[in-house]
C-alpha positions, -999 to +999 in steps of 0.1 A: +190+220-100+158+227-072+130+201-066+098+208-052+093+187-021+057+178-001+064+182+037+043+175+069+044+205+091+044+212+128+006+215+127+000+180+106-005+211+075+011+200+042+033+222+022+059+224-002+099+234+005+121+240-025+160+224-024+188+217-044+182+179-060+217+157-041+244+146-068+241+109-079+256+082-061+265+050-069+234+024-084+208+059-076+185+067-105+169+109-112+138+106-122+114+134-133+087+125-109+052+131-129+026+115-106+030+102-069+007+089-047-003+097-008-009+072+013-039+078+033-029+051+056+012+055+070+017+092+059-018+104+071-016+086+100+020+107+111+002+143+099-032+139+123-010+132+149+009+162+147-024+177+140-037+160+172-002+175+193+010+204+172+047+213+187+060+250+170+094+248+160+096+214+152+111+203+118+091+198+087+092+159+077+092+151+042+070+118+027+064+101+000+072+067-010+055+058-046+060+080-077+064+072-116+083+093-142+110+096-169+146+090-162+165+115-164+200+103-153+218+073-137+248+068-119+269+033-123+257+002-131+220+006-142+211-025-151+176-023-173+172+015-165+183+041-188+181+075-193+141+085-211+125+054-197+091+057-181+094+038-147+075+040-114+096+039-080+093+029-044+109+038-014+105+059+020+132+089+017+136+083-022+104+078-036+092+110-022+064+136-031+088+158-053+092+163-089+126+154-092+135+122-070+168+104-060+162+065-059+181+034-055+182+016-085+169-017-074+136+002-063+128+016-101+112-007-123+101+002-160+062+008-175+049-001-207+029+025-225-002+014-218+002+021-179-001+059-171+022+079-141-004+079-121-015+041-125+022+036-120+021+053-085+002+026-064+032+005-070+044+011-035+009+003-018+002-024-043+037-040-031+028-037+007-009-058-003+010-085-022+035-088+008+004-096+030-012-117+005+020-143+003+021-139+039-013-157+043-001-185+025-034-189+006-044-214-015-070-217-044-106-221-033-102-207-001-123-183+017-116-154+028-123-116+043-105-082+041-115-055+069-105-023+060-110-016+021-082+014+020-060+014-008-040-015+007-071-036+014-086-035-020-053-044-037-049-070-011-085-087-024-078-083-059-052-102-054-062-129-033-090-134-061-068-139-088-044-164-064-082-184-070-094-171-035-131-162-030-126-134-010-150-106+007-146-069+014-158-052+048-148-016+057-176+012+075-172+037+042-197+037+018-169+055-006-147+027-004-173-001-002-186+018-042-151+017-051-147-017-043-173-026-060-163-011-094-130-036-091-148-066-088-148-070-046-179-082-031-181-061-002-200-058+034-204-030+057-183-044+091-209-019+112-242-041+101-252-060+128-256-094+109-221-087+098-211-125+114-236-143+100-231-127+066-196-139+064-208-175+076-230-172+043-204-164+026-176-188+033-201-218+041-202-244+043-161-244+052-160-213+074-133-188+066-096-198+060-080-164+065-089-128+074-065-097+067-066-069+091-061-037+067-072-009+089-055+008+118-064+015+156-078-009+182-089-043+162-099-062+197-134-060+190-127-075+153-106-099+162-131-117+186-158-111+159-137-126+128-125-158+155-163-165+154-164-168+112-130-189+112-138-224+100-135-247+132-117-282+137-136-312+150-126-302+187-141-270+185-111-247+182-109-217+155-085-222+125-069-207+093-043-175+090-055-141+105-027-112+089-022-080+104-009-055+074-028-020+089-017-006+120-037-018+145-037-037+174-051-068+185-049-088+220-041-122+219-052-152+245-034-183+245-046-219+247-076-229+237-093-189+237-078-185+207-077-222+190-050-229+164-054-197+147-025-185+131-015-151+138+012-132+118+017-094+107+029-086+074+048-056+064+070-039+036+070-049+000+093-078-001+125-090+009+156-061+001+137-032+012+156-013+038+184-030+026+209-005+015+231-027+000+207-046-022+188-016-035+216+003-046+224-026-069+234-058-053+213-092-057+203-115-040+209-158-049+173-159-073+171-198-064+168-189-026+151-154-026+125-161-054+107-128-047+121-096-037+108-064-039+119-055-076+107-088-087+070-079-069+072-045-083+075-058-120+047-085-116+023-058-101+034-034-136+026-058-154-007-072-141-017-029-141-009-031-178-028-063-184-058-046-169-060-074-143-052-052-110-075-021-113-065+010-093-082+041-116-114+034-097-096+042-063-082+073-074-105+105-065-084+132-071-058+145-087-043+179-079-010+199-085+019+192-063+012+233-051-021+219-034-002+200-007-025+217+016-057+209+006-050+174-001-039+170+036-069+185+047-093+160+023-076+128+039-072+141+071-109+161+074-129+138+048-115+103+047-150+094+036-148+115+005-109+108-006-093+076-011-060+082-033-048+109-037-027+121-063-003+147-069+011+154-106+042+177-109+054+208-125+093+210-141+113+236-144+157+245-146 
C-alpha cells in the first residue's frame, strides 16, 4: 500500500512525497487519515526558517502531528480501538499529514458521531493548551490573560473559563481577535497603548492571578508589561503564575525585580508522550498519574462533542492534501488571513 505524505522542503516550500505505508507493529493502529490539522505555530515555525536559510540538497522533513479517521487495522492488544472506528490521533512522526498513518495505540482515542474529522484534528493543539492550563494551577474566580490568541491560545482561554476563570484575550491580529470573539473570549489588542490599564480594569479590583505566554519570539517587552497587571502583595512585590506554552523567550531578574511571581513553561500534551513504552500500550498506576495524555485527549473529545470547546470558528480553510503548497504559503505569507488550516485526504489501493 502508498500514502501520500506533507513534507517541508529545502526552501520552507510544502509538498507531497508518495511511500510505501510500514507494516504494523506491536500496540500501532492504521488509520485512514481524513482530516489533519497544521499547526501554524511548531510546524510553521521550522518551514520559514528554512525559508529564511534555504540549504539545496537537504532532506525533505515530514510533519504533522493531529489527524482523525477510520481504522483500518490494528496490531496486538488494542484495547477500545477496533477496526471501522472513527478516532482522532496525536503524535509527532505518527500523527502526520498523510492519508494513511501509523500510530501508537495509546495516542488514538475514539469520536462520537456528532464530532466531524476535522473537529477531531485540533486534538493535538487542544492537548498542548490543556497541558498549560493545569500547569497554571488555576483556580475558580481567578483572573486572568492569554497573549497570543493562535490556535493554542484560544483553546487555552476556553478552557481556563470553563475551570470558572475570568479570563481575557490579547494578540495584535484582528483575524484572531474576530475569531476569538465568536468562541466566547473577551479579547484586547496587546498593541493599544492603554493595553495595561485595560487589563487592570479587567481583573480589578484583585489584579491578575496568572498570564499565559502563547506566542513565539522575544516576550521581554511583555513580560515587564504583564509584571505591571499582576495583582501585588502588601510589600509591593508582583504575584500569581506567569506560563510560557509559545516559543518565546523571556529574561528573568531575581529578587525583588521580579517579586514572587511564579514562572514555569509548559509543554506537550500530558504525561506518556514521548514515551515509547507507554504509547505503544503500557499504563501507567491511574491513582498516581491521574491524567495522561490519552486520558486529556478523551476529555477534550468529549467537551468538542458537547459543544463546550469550539474550534469550527478557528478553522479558515480547508484544502486537499495536493495543496501542500499553497497552504504553506497562507501561514507562512498571510498569518493575518489563516489560522487553521486543514488538509482533507484522498484514498486510493
Amino acid at each position: 500500500m502508498k500514502k501520500k505524505t506533507a513534507v517541508i522542503r529545502f526552501d520552507g516550500k510544502l509538498a507531497t512525497v508518495v511511500e510505501d505505508v510500514p507494516e504494523l507493529k506491536e500496540g500501532e493502529v492504521l488509520i485512514e487519515v481524513h482530516a489533519s490539522l497544521i499547526s501554524p505555530g511548531t510546524e510553521m515555525m521550522f518551514a520559514k526558517t528554512r525559508r529564511a536559510n534555504p540549504e539545496e540538497g537537504a532532506e525533505d522533513v515530514k510533519f504533522g502531528y493531529s489527524n482523525a479517521g477510520i481504522v483500518l487495522k490494528t496490531c496486538g492488544d488494542s484495547k477500545d480501538i477496533a477496526p471501522g472506528m472513527r478516532v482522532a490521533a496525536m503524535g509527532a512522526g505518527a500523527a502526520e499529514h498523510t492519508n494513511y498513518a501509523i500510530v501508537p495505540v495509546n495516542l488514538v482515542v475514539p469520536i462520537p458521531d456528532n464530532v466531524t474529522y476535522a473537529q477531531a484534528s485540533y486534538l493535538s493543539l487542544a492537548a498542548t493548551a490543556l497541558q498549560a492550563v493545569r500547569r497554571t494551577n488555576v483556580k475558580f474566580g481567578e483572573y486572568g490573560t492569554v497573549l497570543g490568541l493562535g490556535i493554542v491560545g484560544n483553546l487555552a482561554c476556553q478552557l481556563y473559563k470553563l475551570a470558572g476563570c475570568r479570563v481575557m484575550g490579547e494578540d495584535g491580529m484582528a483575524l484572531r481577535t474576530k475569531i476569538a470573539r465568536k468562541c466566547g473570549i473577551e479579547t484586547v489588542n496587546f498593541k493599544r497603548k492603554n493595553v495595561e490599564e485595560y487589563r487592570k480594569e479587567f481583573a480589578s479590583p484583585y489584579g491578575l492571578d496568572f498570564s499565559l505566554f502563547a506566542f513565539g519570539g522575544d516576550a521581554e517587552a511583555a513580560f515587564m508589561s504583564i509584571k505591571k497587571g499582576m495583582k501585588v502583595s502588601a510589600d509591593g512585590h508582583a504575584m500569581g503564575n506567569i506560563v510560557l506554552v509559545g516559543g518565546c523567550r523571556v529574561s528573568v531578574d531575581g529578587g525583588a525585580a521580579s517579586g514572587n511571581l511564579n514562572i514555569c513553561v509548559s509543554s506537550r500534551t500530558g504525561a506518556g508522550y514521548h514515551d515509547k513504552v507507554w504509547e505503544h500500550g503500557a499504563d501507567y498506576p491511574a491513582a498516581f498519574v491521574q491524567f495522561t495524555t490519552q486520558r486529556n485527549a478523551r476529555e477534550l473529545i468529549r467537551l468538542i462533542a458537547e459543544k463546550r470547546l469550539l474550534v469550527d470558528p478557528m478553522t479558515t480553510h480547508v484544502l486537499p492534501l495536493d495543496e501542500a503548497e499553497k497552504a504553506g504559503d497562507l501561514l507562512c505569507n498571510t498569518p493575518d488571513k489563516a489560522l487553521g488550516v486543514i488538509f482533507t485526504m484522498e484514498h486510493g489501493a
